[in-house]
FIROKOL-868563 format. One record per residue (C-alpha): x, y, z; residue number from 1. Coordinates in Angstrom, 2 decimals. Example, Ala and Ser with C-alpha at 12.3 -4.5 7.8 and 13.67 -1.06 7.14 Angstrom:
<tises>
<tise east="12.30" north="-4.50" up="7.80" k="1"/>
<tise east="13.67" north="-1.06" up="7.14" k="2"/>
</tises>
This chain:
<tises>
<tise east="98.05" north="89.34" up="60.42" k="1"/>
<tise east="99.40" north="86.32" up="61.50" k="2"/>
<tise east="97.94" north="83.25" up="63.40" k="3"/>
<tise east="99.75" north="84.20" up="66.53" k="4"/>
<tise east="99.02" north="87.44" up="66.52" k="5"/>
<tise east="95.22" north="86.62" up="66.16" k="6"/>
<tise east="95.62" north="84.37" up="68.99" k="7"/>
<tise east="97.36" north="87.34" up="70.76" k="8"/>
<tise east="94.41" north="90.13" up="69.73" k="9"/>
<tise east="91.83" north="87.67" up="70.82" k="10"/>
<tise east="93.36" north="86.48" up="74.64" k="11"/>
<tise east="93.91" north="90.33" up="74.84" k="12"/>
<tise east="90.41" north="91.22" up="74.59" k="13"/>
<tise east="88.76" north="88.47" up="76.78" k="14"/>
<tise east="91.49" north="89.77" up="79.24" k="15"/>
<tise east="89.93" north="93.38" up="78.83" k="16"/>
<tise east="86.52" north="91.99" up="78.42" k="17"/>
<tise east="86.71" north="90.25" up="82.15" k="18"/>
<tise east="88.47" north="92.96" up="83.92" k="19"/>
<tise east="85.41" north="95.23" up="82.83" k="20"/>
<tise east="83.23" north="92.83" up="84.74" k="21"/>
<tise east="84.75" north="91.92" up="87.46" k="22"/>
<tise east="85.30" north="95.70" up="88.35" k="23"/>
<tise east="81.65" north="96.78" up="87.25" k="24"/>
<tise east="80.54" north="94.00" up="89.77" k="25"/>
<tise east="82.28" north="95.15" up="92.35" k="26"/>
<tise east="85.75" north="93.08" up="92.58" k="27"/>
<tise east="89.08" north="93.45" up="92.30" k="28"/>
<tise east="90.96" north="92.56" up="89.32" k="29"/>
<tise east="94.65" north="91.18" up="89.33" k="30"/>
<tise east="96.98" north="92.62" up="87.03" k="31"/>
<tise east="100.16" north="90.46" up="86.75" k="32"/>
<tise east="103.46" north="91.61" up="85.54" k="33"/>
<tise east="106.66" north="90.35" up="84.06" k="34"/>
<tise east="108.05" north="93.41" up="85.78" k="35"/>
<tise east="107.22" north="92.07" up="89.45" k="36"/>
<tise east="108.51" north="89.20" up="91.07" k="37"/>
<tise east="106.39" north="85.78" up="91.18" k="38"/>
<tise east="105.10" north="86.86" up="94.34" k="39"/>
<tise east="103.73" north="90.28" up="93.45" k="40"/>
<tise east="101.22" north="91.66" up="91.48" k="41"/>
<tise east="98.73" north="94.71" up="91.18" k="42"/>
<tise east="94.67" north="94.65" up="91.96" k="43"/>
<tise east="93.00" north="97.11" up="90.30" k="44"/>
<tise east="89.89" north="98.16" up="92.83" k="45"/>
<tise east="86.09" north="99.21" up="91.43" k="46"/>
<tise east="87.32" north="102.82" up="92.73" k="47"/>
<tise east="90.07" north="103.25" up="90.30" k="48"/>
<tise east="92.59" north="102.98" up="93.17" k="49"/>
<tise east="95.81" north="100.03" up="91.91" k="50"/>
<tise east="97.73" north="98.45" up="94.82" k="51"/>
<tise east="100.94" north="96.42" up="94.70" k="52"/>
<tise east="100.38" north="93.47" up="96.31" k="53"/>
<tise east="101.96" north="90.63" up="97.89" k="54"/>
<tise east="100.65" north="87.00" up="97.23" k="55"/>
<tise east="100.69" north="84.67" up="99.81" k="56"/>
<tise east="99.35" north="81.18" up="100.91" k="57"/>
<tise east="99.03" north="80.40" up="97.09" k="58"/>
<tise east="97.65" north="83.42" up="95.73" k="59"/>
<tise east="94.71" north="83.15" up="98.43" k="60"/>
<tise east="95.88" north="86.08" up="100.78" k="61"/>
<tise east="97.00" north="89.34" up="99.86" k="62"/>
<tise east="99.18" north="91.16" up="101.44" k="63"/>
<tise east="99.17" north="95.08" up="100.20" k="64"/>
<tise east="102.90" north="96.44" up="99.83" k="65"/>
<tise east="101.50" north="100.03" up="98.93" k="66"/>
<tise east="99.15" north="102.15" up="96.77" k="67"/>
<tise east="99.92" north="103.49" up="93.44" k="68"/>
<tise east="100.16" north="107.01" up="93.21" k="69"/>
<tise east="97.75" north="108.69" up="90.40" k="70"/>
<tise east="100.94" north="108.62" up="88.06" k="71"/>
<tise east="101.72" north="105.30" up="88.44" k="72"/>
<tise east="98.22" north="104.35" up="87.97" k="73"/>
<tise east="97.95" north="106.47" up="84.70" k="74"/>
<tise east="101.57" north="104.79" up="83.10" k="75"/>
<tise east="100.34" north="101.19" up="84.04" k="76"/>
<tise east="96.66" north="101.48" up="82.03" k="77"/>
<tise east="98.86" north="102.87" up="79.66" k="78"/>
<tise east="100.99" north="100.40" up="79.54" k="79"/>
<tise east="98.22" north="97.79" up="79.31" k="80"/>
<tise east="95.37" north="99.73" up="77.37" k="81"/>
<tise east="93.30" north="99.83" up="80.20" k="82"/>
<tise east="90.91" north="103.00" up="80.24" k="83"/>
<tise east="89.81" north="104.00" up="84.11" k="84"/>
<tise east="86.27" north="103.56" up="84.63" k="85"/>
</tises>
């Protein structure tokens, strides 16, 4: 394994490490995407619901564009390696 991808594996699992506890404590956690536009992003919700949202007023406000369907949820913790608590 190289350096980087040591680097990689290690800022991959703090990333998982903090979503677990921000959801088990009751928050929302922000999933960002190269897929979205600069503006947008998904928050992952303690009740397993995902919601595209819309970031205004420097990432202060959120704006929600629309819920994921069940689906959509399932392909993006797939695509992540995110397991649904």
């Amino acid at each position: 394994m190289t350096a980087l991808q040591t680097i990689e594996q290690i800022g991959n699992e703090a990333v998982k490490k903090l979503r677990l506890q921000k959801l088990r404590n009751g928050r929302p956690f922000m999933i960002n995407s190269r897929e979205l536009p600069p503006d947008q992003c998904y928050l992952e919700f303690p009740d397993g619901d995902i919601k595209l949202v819309y970031l205004k007023n420097s990432a202060k406000d959120f704006t929600v564009i629309r819920t994921l369907t069940s689906e959509q949820e399932q392909s993006l913790r797939l695509r992540y390696n995110f397991f649904r608590l």
